[in-house]
GUDO-28287 format. One record per atom (N, C-alpha, C, CB): x, y, z. Coordinates in pm, 1 decimal. Glycine has a CB too. Example, Ala and Ser with C-alpha at 12.3 -4.5 7.8 and 13.67 -1.06 7.14 Angstrom:
REM GUDO-28287
         xx         yy         zz
     1319.0     -569.0      780.0
     1230.0     -450.0      780.0
     1320.0     -330.0      780.0
     1130.8     -447.3      904.6
     1285.0     -225.0      708.0
     1367.0     -106.0      714.0
     1290.0        3.0      787.0
     1408.4      -59.8      572.5
//
This chain:
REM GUDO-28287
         xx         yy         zz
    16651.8    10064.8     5371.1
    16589.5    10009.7     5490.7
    16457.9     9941.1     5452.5
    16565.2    10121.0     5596.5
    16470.4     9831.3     5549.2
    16295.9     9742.3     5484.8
    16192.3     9785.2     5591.7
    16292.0     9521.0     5487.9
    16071.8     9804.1     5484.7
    15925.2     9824.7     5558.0
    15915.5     9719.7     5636.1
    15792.9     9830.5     5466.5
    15824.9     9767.1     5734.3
    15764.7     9605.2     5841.9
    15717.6     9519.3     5780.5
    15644.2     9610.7     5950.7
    15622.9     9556.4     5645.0
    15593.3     9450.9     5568.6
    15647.3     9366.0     5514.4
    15551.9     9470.3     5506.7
    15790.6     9478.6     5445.3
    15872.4     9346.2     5368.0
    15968.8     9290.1     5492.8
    15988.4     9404.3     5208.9
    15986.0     9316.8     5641.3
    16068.7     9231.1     5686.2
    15991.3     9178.3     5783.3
    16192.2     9277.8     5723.3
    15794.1     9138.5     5713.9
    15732.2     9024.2     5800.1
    15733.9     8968.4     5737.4
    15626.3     9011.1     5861.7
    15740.2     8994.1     5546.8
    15762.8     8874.4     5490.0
    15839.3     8806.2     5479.5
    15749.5     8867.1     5419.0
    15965.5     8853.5     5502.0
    16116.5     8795.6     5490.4
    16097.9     8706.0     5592.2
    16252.7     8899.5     5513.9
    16061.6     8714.3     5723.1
    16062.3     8615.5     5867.6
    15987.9     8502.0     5852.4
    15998.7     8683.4     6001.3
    15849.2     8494.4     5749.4
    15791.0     8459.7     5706.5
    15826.6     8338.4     5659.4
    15759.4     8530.4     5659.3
    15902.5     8383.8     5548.4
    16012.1     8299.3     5435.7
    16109.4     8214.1     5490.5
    16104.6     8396.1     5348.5
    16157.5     8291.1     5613.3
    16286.2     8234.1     5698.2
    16185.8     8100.4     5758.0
    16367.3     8368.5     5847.6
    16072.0     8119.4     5809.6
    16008.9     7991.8     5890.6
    16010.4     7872.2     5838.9
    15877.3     8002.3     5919.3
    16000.5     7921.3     5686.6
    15946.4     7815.0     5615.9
    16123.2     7688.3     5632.2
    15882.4     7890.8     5417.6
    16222.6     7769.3     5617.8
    16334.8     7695.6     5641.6
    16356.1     7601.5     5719.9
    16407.6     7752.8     5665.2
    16302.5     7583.1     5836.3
    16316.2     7498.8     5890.1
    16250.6     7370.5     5846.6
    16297.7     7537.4     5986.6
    16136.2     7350.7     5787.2
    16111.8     7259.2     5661.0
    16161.6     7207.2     5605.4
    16079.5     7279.8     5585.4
    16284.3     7294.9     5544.7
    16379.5     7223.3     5445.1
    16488.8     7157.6     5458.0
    16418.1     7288.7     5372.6
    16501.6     7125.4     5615.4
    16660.7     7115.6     5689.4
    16661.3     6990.8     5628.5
    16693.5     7120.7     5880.0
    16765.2     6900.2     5643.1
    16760.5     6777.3     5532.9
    16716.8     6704.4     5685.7
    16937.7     6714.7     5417.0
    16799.7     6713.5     5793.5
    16743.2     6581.4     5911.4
    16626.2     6613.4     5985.1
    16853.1     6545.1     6039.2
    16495.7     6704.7     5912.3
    16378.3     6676.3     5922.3
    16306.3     6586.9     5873.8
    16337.2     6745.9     5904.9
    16358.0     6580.6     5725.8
    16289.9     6564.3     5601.8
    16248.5     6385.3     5594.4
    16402.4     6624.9     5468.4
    16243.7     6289.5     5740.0
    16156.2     6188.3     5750.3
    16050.5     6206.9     5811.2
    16200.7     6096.1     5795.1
    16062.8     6311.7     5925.0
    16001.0     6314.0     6009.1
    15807.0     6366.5     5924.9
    16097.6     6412.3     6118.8
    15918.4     6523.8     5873.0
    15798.8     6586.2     5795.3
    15718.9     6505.4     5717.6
    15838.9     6683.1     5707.7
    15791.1     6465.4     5631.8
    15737.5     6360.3     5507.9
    15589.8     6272.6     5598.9
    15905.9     6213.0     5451.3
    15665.8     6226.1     5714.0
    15558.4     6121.3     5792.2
    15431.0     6232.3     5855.4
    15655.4     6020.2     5949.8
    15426.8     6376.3     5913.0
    15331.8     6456.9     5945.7
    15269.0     6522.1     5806.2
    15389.7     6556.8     6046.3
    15314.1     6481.0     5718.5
    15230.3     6549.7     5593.8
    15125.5     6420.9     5559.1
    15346.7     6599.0     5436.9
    15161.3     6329.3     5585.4
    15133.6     6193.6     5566.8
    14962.5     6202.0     5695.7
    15311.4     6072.7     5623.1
    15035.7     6195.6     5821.1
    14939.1     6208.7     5900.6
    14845.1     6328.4     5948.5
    14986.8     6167.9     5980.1
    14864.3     6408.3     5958.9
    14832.5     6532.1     5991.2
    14678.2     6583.1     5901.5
    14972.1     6620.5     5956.1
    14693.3     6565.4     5788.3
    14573.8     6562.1     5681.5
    14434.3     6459.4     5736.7
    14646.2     6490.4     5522.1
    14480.5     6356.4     5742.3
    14396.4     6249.7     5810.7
    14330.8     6316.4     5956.9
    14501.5     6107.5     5844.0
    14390.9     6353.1     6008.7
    14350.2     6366.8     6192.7
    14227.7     6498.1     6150.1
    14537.7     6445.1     6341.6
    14238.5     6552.5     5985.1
    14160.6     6681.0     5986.4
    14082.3     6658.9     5873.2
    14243.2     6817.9     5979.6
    14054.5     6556.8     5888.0
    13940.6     6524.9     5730.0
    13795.9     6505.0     5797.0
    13984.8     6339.7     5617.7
    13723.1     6665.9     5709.4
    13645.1     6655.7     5775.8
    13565.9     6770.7     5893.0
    13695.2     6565.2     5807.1
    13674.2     6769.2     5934.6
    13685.3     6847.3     6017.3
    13681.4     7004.3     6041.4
    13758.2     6810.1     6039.3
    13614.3     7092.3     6154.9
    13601.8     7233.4     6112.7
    13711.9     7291.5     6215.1
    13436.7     7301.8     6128.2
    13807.5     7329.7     6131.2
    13919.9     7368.6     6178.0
    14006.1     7499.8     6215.1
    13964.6     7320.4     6118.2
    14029.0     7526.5     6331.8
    14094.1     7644.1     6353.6
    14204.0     7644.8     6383.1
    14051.6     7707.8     6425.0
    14321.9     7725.7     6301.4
    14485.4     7682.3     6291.5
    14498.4     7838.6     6360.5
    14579.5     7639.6     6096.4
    14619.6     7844.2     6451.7
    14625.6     7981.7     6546.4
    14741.5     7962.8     6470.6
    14616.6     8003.4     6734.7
    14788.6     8112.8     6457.2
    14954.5     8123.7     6397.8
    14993.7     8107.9     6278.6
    15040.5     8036.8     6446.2
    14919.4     8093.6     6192.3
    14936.4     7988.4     6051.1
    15097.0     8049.0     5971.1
    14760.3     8020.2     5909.7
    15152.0     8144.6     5971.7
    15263.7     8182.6     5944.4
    15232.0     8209.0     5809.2
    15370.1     8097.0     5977.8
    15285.1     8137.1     5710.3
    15326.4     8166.9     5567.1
    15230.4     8072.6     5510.6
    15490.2     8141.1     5522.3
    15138.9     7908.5     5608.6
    15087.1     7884.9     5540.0
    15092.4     7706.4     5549.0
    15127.4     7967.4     5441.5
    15232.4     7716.1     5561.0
    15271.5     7562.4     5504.8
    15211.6     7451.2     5564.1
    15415.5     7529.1     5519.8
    15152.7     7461.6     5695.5
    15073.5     7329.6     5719.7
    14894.0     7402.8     5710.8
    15129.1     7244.5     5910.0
    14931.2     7475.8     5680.2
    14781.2     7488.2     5650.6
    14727.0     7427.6     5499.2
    14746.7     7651.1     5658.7
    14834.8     7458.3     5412.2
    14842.4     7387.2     5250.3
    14780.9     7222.1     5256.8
    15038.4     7378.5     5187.6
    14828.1     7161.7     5338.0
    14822.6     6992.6     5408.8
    14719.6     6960.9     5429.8
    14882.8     6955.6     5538.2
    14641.1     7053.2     5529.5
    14558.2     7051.1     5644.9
    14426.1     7097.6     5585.4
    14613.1     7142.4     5766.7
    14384.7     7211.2     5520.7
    14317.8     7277.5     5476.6
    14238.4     7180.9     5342.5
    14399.3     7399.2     5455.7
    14292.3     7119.0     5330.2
    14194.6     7090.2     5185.4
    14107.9     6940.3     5183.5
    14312.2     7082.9     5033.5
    14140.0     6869.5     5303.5
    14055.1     6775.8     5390.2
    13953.3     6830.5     5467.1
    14131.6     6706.4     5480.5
    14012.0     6977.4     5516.7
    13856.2     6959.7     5682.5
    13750.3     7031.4     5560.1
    13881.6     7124.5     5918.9
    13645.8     6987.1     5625.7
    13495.3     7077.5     5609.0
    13527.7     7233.5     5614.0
    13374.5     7043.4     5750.8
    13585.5     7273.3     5687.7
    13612.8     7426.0     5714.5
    13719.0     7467.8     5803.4
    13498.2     7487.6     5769.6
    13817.2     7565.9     5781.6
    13916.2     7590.0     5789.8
    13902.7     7749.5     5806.0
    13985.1     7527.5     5691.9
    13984.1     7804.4     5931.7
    14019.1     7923.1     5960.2
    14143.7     7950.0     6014.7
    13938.4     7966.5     6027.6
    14235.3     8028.2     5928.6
    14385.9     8001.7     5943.3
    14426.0     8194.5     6054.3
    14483.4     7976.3     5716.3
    14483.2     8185.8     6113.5
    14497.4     8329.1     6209.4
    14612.4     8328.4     6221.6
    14432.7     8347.6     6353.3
    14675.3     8493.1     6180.8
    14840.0     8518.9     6234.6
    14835.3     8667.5     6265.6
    14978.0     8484.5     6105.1
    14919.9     8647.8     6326.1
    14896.8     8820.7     6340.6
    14984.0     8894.6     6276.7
    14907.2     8880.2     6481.2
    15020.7     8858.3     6161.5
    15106.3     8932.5     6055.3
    15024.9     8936.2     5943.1
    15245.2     8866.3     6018.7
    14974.2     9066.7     5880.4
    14922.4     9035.7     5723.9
    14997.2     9030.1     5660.2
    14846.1     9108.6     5654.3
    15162.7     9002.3     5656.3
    15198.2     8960.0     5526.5
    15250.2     8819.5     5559.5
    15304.6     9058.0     5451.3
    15234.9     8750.0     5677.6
    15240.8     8612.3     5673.5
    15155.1     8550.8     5591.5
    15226.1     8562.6     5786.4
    15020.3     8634.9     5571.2
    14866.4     8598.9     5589.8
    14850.8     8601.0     5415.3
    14750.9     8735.5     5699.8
    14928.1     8675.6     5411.9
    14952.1     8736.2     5209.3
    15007.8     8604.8     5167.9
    15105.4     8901.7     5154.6
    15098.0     8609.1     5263.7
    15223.1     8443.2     5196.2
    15094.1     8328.8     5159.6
    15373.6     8333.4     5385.7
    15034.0     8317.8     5313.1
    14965.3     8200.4     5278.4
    14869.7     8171.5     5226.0
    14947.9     8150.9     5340.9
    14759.9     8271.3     5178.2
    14678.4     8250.3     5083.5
    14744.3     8204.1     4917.5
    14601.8     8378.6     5089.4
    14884.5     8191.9     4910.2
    14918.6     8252.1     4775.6
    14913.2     8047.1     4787.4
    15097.6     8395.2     4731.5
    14939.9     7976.8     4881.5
    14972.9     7808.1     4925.2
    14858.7     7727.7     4799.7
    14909.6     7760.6     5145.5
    14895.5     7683.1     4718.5
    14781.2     7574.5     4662.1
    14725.9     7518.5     4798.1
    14850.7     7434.3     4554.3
    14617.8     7445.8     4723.1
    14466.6     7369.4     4826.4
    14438.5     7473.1     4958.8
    14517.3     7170.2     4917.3
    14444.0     7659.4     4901.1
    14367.1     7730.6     5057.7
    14276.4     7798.1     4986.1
    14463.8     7849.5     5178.0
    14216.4     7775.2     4878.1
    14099.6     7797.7     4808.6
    13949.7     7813.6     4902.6
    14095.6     7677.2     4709.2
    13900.5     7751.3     4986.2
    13837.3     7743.8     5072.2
    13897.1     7803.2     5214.3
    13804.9     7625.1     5063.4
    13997.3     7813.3     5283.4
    14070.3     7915.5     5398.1
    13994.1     7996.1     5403.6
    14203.6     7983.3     5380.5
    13956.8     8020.3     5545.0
    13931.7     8165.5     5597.2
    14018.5     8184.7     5672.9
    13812.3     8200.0     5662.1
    14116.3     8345.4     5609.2
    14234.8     8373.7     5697.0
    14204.7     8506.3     5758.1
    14376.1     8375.6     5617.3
    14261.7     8517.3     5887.5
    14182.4     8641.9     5961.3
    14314.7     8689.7     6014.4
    14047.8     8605.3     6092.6
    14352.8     8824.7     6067.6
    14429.6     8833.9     6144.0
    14418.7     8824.2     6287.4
    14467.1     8913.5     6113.7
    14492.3     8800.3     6377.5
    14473.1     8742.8     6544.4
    14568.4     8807.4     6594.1
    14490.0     8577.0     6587.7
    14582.0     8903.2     6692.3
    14661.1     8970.5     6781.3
    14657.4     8813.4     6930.0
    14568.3     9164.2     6822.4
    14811.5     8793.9     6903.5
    14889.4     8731.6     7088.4
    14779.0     8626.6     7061.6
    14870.6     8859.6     7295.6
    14810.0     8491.7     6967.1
    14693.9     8372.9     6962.0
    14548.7     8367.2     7041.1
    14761.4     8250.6     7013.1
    14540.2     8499.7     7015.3
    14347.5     8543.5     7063.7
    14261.0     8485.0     6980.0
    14289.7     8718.4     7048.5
    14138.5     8419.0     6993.0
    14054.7     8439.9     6916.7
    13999.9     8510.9     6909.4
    14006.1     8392.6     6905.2
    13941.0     8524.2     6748.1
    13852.0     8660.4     6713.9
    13725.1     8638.5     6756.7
    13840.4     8702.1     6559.3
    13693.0     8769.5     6824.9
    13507.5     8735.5     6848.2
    13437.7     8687.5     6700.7
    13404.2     8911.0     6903.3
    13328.7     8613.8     6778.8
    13240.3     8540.2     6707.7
    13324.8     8404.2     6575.3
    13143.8     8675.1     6632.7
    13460.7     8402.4     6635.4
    13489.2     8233.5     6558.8
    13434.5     8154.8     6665.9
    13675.6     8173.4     6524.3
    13365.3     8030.6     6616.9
    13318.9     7937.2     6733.8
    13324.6     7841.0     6616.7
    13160.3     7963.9     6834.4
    13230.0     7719.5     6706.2
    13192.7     7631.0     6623.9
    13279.3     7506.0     6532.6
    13137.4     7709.6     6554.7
    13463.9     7489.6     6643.5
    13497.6     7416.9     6552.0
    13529.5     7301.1     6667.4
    13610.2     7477.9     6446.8
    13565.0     7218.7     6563.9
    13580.4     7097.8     6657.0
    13750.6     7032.8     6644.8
    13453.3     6970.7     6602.3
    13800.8     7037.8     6591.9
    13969.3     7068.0     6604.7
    14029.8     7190.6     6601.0
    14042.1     7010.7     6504.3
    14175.3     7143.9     6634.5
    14236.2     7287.6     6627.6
    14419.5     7224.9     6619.8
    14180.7     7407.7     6803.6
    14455.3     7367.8     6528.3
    14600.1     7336.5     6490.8
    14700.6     7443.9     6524.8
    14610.7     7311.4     6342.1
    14796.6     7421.5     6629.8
    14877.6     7483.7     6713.8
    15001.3     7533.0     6700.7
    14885.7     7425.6     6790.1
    15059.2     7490.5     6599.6
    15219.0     7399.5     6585.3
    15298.7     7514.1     6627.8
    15279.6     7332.1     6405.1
    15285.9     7641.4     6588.4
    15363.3     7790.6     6616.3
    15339.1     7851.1     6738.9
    15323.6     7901.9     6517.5
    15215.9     7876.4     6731.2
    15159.2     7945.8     6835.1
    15204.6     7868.0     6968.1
    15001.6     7955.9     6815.0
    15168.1     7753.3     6992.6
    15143.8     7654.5     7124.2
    15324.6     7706.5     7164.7
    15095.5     7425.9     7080.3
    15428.4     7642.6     7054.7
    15527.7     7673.4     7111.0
    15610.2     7793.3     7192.9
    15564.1     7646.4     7044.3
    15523.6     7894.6     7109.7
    15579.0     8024.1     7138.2
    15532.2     8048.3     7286.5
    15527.7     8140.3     7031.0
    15439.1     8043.1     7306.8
    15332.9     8060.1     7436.4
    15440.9     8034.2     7566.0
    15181.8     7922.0     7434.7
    15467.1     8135.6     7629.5
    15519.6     8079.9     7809.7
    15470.8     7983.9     7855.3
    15489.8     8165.3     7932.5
    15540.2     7886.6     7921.7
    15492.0     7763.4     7970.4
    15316.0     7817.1     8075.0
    15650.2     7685.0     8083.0
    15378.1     7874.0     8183.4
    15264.9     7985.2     8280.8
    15134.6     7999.3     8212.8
    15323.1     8159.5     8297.6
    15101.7     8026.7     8038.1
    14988.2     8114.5     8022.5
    14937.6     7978.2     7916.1
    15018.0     8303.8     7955.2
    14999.3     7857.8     7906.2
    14901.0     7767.7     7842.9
    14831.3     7693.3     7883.2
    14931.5     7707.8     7779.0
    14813.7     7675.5     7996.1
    14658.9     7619.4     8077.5
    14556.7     7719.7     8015.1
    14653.5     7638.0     8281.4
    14581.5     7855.4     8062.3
    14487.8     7948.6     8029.2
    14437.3     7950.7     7912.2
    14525.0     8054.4     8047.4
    14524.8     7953.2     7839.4
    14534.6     7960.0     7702.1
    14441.0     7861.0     7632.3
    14672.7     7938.6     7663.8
    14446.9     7716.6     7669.6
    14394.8     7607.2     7606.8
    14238.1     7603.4     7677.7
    14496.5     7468.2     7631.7
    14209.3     7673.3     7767.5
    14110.7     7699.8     7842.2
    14020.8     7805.2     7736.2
    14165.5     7758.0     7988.6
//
C-alpha cells in the first residue's frame, strides 16, 4: 500500500501528463514562448504550482517568485525543476494565501483558478 506521500507524488507526476499529450504540443510550445514574457520582471505569486512545470518557465524571468501547493510532495517535485533556484515555495491549504505574502504585482493561476467552483471565484480573486 502507498503512503500519502508517495501517492501525492504519483498525482503529481500524472499532472505533468497532460503536457505531453501530442495535440497540445502547439499550443504549449506557444505558452512557454509567451508566458515567460508577461512575467519578466515581475514579483510573482503562482497558487497551486503542482510539480512545478510552469513555474520552471515563469520563475527565472520575474524579480521574485512564490510558488504555493498544498501538497509537500508536489512542492518536493518542484523545487527539484531547473531555473527555481530563486523560488520561494510555501505550502497553501484550499488556494489561501499565507499570512504576510503581499507585495506582488502578478499572479499565476493555471490549476488552482480551474479547480475553484464557479460560486467562490469572485471571492476568491477578491
Amino acid at each position: 500500500m502507498q503512503s500519502d506521500r508517495e501517492m501525492s507524488i504519483h498525482g503529481a507526476e500524472e499532472g505533468d501528463a497532460a503536457y505531453e499529450q501530442p495535440e497540445r504540443a502547439l499550443e504549449l510550445a506557444w505558452l512557454r514562448r509567451y508566458l515567460p514574457q508577461q512575467f519578466a520582471g515581475r514579483q510573482v505569486l503562482e497558487w497551486a504550482c503542482g510539480s512545478g512545470y510552469w513555474t520552471q518557465y515563469l520563475a527565472p524571468r520575474a524579480r521574485r517568485y512564490l510558488a504555493l501547493d498544498e501538497a509537500a510532495a508536489a512542492l518536493a517535485l518542484a523545487r527539484q525543476r531547473p531555473g527555481v533556484e530563486r523560488v520561494e515555495f510555501r505550502l497553501a491549504q484550499d488556494c489561501a494565501l499565507p499570512a504576510g505574502a503581499g507585495g506582488f504585482d502578478a499572479a499565476f493561476a493555471a490549476q488552482c483558478f480551474s479547480r475553484l467552483p464557479k460560486q467562490r471565484r469572485d471571492d476568491w480573486l477578491a
